[in-house]
N, C-alpha and C positions, 0 to 999 in steps of 0.2 A: 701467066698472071694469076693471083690468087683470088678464086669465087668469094663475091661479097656474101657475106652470113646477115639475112635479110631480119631483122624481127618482124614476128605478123602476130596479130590480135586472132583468138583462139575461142571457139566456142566455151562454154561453163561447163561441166559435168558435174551433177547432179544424183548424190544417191538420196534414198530415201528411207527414214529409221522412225523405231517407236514399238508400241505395245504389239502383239503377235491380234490382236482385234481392234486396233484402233483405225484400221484401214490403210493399211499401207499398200497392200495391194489395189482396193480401191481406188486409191490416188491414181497411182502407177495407169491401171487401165484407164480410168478416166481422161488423163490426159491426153493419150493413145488414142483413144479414139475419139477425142474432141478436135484433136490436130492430124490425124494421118484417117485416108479415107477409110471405112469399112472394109472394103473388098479386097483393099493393102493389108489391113490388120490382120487379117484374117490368115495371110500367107505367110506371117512373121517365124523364122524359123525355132523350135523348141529351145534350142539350146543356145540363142544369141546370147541370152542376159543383159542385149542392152539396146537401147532404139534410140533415135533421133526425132525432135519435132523443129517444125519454124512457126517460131515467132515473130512478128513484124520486123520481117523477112530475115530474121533470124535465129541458128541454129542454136537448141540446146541438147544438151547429149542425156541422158540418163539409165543410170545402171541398176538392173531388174536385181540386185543383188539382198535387198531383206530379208526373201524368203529362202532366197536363191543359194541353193549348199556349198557353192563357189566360196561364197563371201568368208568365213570365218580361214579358210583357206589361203585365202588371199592376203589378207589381214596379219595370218600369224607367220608368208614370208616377206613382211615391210613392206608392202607396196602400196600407195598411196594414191591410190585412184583419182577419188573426188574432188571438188574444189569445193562444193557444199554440201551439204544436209540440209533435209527437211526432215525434221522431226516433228513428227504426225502424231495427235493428242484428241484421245476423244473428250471433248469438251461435256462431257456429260462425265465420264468415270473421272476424268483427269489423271494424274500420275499414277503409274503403277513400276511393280517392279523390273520390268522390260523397257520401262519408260526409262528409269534413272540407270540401267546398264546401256543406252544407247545413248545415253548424255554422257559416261565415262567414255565410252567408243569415239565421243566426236570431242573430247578434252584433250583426249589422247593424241587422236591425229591431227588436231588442231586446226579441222572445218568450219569455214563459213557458216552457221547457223542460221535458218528461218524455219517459224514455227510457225505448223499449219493448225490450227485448232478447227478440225475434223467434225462431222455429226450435225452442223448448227441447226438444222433442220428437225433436230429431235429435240421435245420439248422438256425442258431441263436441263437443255444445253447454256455451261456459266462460265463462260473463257475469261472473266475476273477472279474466279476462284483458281484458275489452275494457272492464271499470272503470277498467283501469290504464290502457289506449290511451288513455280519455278524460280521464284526470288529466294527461296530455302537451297533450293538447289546450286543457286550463285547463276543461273540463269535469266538475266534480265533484258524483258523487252523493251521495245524504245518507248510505249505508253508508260513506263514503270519509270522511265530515266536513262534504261539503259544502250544498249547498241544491236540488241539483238531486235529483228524486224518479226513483223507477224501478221498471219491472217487470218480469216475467218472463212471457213470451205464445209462445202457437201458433197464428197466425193461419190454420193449418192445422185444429188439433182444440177449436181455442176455448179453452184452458187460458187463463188469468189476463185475459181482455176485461172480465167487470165488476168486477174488481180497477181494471184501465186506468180504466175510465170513474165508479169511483169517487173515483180520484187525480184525474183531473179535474177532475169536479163540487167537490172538497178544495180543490184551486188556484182553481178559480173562486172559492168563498166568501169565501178568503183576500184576493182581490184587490180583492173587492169590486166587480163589472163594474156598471158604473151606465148610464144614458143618460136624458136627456131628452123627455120627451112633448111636443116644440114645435109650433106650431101648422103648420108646412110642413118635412114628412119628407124627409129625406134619404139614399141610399146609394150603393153605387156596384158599376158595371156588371163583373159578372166573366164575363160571356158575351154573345152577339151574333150572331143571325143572319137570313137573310132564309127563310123558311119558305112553301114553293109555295101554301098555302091562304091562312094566316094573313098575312101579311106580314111585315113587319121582327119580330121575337120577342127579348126581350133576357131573362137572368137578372140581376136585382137586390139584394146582400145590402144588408140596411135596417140602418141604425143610426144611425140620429137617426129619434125621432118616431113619427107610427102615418102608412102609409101606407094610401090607400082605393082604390076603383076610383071611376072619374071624373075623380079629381083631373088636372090642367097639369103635364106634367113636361117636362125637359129638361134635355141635356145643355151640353159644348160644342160637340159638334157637331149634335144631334140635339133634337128637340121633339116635341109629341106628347100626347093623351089616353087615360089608362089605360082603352079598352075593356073589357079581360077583363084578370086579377088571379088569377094559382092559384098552388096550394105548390108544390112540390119533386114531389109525384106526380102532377100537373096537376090535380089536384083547384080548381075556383072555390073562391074566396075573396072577402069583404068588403073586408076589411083586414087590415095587417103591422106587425108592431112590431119594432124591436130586435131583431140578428141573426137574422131570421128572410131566407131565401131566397125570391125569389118572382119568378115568370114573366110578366113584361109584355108584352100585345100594344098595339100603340097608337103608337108612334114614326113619323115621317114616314117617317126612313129608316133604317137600322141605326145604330147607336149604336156609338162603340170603346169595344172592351176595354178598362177601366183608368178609364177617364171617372165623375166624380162624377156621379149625379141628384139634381136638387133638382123639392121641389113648388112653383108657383107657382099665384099668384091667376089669373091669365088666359097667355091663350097667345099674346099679342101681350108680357108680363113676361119669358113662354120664350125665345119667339125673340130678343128684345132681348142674351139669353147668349150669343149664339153666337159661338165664337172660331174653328172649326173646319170645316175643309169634310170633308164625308163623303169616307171613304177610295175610293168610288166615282168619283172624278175619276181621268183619269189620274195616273201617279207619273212627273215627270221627274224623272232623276236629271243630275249632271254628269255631262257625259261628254269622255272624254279623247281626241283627234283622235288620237294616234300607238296606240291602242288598238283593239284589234278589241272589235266588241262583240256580246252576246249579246242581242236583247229577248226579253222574257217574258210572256206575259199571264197572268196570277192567277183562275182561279177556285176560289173554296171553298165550305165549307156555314157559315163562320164566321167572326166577324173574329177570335179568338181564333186561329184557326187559319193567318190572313194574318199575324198579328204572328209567330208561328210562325214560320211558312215565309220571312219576309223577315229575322228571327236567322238563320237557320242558314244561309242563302245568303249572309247577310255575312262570313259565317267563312272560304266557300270561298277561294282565291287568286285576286285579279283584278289581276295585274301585267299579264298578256300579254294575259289577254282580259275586259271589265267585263259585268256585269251590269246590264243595262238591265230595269228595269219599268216596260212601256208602261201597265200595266194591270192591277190588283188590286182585286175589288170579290167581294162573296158573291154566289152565285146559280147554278142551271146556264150551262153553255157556251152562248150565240145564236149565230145566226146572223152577227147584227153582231159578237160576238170574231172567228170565222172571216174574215171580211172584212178587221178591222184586222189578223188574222196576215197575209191573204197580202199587206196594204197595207205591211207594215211588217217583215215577212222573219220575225215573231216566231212563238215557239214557245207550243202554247197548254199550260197543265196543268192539270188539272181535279185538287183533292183534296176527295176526299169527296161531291162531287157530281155531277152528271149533265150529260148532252151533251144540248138539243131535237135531236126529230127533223131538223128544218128546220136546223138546225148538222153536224149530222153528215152529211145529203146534200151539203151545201154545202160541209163537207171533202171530202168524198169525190172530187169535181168539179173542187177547186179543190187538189186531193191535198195537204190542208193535215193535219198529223196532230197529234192531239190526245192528250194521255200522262193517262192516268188514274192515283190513286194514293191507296192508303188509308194508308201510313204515311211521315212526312216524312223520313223517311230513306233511303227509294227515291225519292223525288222529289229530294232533295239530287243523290244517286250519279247521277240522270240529269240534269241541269243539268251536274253536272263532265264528262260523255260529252257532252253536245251544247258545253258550252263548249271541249273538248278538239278536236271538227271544228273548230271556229275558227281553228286553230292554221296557221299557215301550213306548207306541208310544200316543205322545199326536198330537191333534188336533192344528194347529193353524190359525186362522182366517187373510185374506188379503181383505180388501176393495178396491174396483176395480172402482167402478165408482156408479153414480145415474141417472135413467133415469123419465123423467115426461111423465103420460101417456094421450096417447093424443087420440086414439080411441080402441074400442074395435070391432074386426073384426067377432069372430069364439068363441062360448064357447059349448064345449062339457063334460062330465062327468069328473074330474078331468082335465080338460085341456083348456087353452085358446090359440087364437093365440090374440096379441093386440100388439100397434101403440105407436110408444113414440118417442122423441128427449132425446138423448142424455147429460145430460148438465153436467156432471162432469165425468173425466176420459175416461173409454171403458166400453165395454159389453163382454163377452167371452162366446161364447157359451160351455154347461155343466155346465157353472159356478152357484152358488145358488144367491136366490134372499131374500129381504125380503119387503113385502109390508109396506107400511104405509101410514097412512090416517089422516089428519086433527092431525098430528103432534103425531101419536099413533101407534105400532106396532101393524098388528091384523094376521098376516101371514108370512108365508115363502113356498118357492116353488125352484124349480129348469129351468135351461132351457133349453131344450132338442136341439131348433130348433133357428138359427137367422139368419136373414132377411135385407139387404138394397138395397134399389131398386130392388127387385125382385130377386135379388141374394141371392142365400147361401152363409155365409161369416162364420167363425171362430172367429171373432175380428169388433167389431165397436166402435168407438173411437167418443169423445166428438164434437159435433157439425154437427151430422148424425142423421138422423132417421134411428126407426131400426123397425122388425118385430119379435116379442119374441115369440115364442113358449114355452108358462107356464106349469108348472104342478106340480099343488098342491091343496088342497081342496077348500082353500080360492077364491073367485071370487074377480079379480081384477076388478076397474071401471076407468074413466076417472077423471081424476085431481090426481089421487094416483100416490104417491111417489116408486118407484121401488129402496132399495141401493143393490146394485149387489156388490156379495165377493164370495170368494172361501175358502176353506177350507184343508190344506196339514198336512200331518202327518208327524211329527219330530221327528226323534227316533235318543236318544240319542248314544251317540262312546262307544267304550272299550276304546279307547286312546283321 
């Protein structure tokens, strides 16, 4: 007899978008710890990216994904997480430019919208002014006429949060979020990483089915049996249903970001998926012969964090000099990265994780250096600095003046002091020289030391005598031509 395919009514998921200060984090925490106890909060594990609360007595899901280096990863392979947005606006700046690229983000995917207008508690705060921004934007609230709902929040003092999370749970019923209890669950990976105890650790939001601990899962790149199964607090668990979060140990090897999981009958059904080789392989990229290049080896604590880090390095300028990744995989620095750096000229960066002992001697030795980095934004700024050494530094020559020499004072081993006027341009002390005689170069030299009127002077200019302090092999004499230049190194831009 064939199992009836049940429809069930399904929590909301919940991301949250908007200006990089308009408080989106704030929200985030704030609800966190308005609905789940402290001493729970506190234990939430780093790398979930997403918690659950209840609301009159029901769940809503939300995904830490704003800040979160996941997200842009996740995003660019199709995967459609949310069922709303809240787009968070400080009622004091109103729109900005992060504001209207997170209103393209939620057009795109074609999210439930409610607006949280953020801040009210700061004085100057004018959510009529930033209703009108949003009517420019084709973003209309239901005060305005239109469908889109809205609130009024202080993610600071908690003013208007279970107003928010009532508009929610409002949208949701209206929507009717559904999913099917099919006999092999599916969701998909919004976190990933390899964990020194545990091994490969993935986050997984469910929505399709009940998922169990035991069960075959597998990605396209990754396979694997759910050993251990916890929530969002790391708390064990049985099993997951529909928008619920949950922490998977059990993958062969890390799983990326963005990647669907399905449950399978056996794990010879798994592996038969596999389209994709773990990002743990090396990364060759094209590389362009009349280009200088930069290699990089990648370590992190996440593949979330390697989708990350390999956006924002695309952005840099690589006309003059490219960006090579020999090597991008999660995990601390070995000894064997240390190796391939000094095998392969590359620069190692460590984000978010750690160097073994046994690596860092083996820098040390091999004076290979290793850049550590807790935010991708100082790891960007030091790629443009190392890709900026790259730059070829040519020499180029400025002619400054000519002086006629008129005595010679002092000649010691490599060095003269001698007498001249001036007759074209200055003199600059430091500056190089180059002798010539009866209309023939036979020398060059430098000037350490310059002289008028018994002063030290820096600068003597056309129509002075001067006192040069030489030094070079060549022996200057009287009636020799001195043309004074200097020499600067010009090292070409990334932009």
């Amino acid at each position: 007899m064939e199992k009836k395919i049940e429809t069930i009514y399904r929590p909301p998921v919940v991301v949250i978008l908007g200006h990089i200060d308009h408080g989106k984090t704030s929200l985030l925490t704030s609800i966190r710890d308005f609905k789940i106890l402290e001493k729970e909060s506190g234990g939430i594990t780093q790398h979930v990216g997403a918690y659950q609360i209840i609301h009159n007595d029901k769940k809503i899901t939300f995904i830490d994904t704003p800040g979160h280096e996941s997200f842009s990863a996740i995003r660019a392979r199709g995967s459609k997480l949310a069922d709303i947005a809240i787009l968070v606006i400080d009622a004091v700046e109103g729109i900005k430019k992060q504001t209207k690229e997170a209103i393209e983000h939620i057009k795109k995917a074609g999210l439930i919208t409610i607006i949280a207008f953020n801040k009210m508690d700061k004085p100057g705060a004018d959510p009529e002014m930033v209703k009108q921004q949003l009517f420019k934007e084709d973003m209309v609230v239901e005060s305005y006429g239109g469908k889109i709902p809205s609130v009024e929040i202080s993610a600071l003092t908690g003013k208007g949060i279970t107003e928010l999370l009532d508009v929610i749970q409002l949208v949701a019923e209206m929507e009717e979020l559904k999913s099917n209890n099919v006999d092999l669950a599916e969701g998909v990976i919004i976190e990933s990483y390899m964990d020194s105890k545990k091994g490969p650790t993935s986050t997984v939001l469910v929505d399709k089915g009940i998922l169990k601990k035991g069960e075959y899962i597998g990605t396209n790149s990754s396979v694997g049996k759910i050993k251990s199964l916890g929530d969002f607090l790391g708390k064990e668990i049985d099993s997951a249903s529909s928008s619920d979060p949950v922490v998977i140990i059990g993958f062969e090897n890390v799983p990326m970001v963005g990647e669907r999981m399905k449950v399978y009958n056996t794990a010879d059904e798994a592996r038969e998926n596999i389209k994709e080789k773990p990002v743990q392989e090396k990364q060759n990229n094209n590389e362009d012969s009349d280009k200088k290049c930069l290699n990089l080896i990648i370590k992190s604590d996440a593949l979330g964090s390697i989708e990350a880090i390999k956006e924002i390095l695309n952005v840099l300028p690589q006309e003059t000099v490219q960006i090579k990744i020999i090597k991008a995989e999660v995990g601390n620095v070995s000894e064997k990265d240390v190796k391939l750096a000094k095998g392969s000229g590359a620069a190692v960066l460590a984000f978010r994780t750690k160097k073994d002992k046994i690596a860092e001697m083996s820098a040390d030795k091999d004076k290979i250096r290793i850049y550590e980095f807790d935010i991708i934004y100082e790891l960007s700024q030091k790629v443009r600095e190392l890709m900026e050494r790259k730059l070829v530094k040519e020499k180029e020559r400025k002619d400054l003046g000519k002086v006629e020499v008129l005595a010679i004072f002092r000649t010691e081993k490599n060095r003269q002091i001698v007498g001249g006027n001036v007759i074209e341009g200055e003199v600059q002390k430091s500056s190089m020289l180059e002798i010539w005689r009866d209309g023939e170069k036979i020398g060059s030299g430098k000037i350490v030391g310059l002289q008028s009127g018994k002063k030290d002077f820096d600068v003597v200019k056309k129509g002075k005598e001067s006192g040069i302090l030489y030094q070079g092999s060549v022996r200057i004499k009287e009636g020799d031509e001195l043309l004074i230049y200097k020499e600067e190194y010009i090292k070409e831009c990334l932009e």
